[in-house]
N, C-alpha and C positions, 0 to 999 in steps of 0.2 A: 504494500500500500504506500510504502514512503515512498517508491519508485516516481508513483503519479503524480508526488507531491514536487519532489526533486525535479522533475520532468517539467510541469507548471512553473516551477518557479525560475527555471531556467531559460526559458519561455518567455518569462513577464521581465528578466533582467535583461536581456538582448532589448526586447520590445522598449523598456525606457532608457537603455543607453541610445537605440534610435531615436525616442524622441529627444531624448538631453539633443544629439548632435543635429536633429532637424532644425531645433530652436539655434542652434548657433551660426547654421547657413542661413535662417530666416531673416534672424536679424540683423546680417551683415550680408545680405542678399545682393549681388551682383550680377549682370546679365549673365554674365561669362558661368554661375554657378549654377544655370539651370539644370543641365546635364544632373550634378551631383543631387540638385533639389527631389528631380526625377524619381531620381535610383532610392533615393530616403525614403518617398512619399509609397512606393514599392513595397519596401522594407517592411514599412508600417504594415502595409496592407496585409502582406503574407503574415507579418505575426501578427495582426489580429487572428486569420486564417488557423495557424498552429496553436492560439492562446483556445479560438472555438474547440478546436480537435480535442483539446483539451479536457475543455468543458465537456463531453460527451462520456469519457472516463469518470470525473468526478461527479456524474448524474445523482448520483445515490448520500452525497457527506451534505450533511444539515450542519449549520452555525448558528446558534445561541444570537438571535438578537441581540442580546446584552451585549454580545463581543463587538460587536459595530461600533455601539454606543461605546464600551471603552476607545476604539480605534480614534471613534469621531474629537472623543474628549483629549484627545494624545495620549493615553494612557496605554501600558506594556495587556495586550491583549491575555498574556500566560499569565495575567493578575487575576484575571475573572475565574479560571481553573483553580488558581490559589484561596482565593476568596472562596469558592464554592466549595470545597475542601475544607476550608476553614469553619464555614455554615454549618455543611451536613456535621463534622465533628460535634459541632457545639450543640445542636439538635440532638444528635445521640444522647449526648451527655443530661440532656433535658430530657431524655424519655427513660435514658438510664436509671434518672434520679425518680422519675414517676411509677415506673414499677417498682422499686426499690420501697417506697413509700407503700405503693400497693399490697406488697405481700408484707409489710409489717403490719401493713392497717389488717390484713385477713387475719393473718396469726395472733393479733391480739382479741378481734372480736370472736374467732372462735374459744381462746381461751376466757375469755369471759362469757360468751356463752354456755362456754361448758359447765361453767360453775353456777350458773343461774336455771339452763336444762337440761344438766347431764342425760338423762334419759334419748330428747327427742338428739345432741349433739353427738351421743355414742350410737346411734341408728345413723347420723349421717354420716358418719366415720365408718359405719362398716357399709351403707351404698356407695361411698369412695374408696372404697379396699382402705383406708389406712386404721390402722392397728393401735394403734395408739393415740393420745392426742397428742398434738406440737408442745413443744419446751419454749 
């Protein structure tokens, strides 16, 4: 897969070194450099051509919105994978905390249920196979 990428990208650097050096015949445009103008305006044309071909390979890779938006903003696009890495961790860490909470909240109410209906809390212990009650 990084083949297609290396490919593309190699692609799009030929493509704006041509346009860097179209801008520089443009602006210093003499009759005498239409020839070269020519062969430039060529240049381009084909690598749009090979930058398309391209496109057809990468039909199937999705981008995160978001990542645009960091591009837009000048910001390092590998930050939005960092940041999002950084999210889902801290999320864990928040649901980690929530079950964690959850089975002390179960362990304590059945130990107090047990002590107020032993009877119907030793029936549910043994429809849940367990053997004893929690410590």
């Amino acid at each position: 897969m990084a083949e297609k990428f290396d490919h593309l990208e190699e692609h799009l650097e030929k493509f704006v070194e041509n346009i860097r050096q179209l801008g520089i015949i443009v602006s210093d445009f003499q009759p005498s450099s239409q020839a070269g103008l020519n062969q430039k305006l060529n240049f381009i044309v084909t690598g749009l051509q090979d930058i398309d071909k391209c496109r057809q390979q990468l039909h199937d890779i999705t981008v995160p919105l978001e990542v645009f938006e960091y591009i837009d903003q000048g910001r390092n696009p590998q930050l939005y994978t960092k940041e999002c890495l950084e999210r889902a961790l801290a999320k864990n860490e928040q649901v980690k905390g929530k079950i964690d909470t959850m089975k002390k909240f179960k362990s304590l109410l059945i130990q107090e249920l047990s002590k107020v209906f032993p009877e119907d809390m030793a029936k549910y212990r043994s429809i849940r196979g367990e053997d004893q009650p929690p410590s």
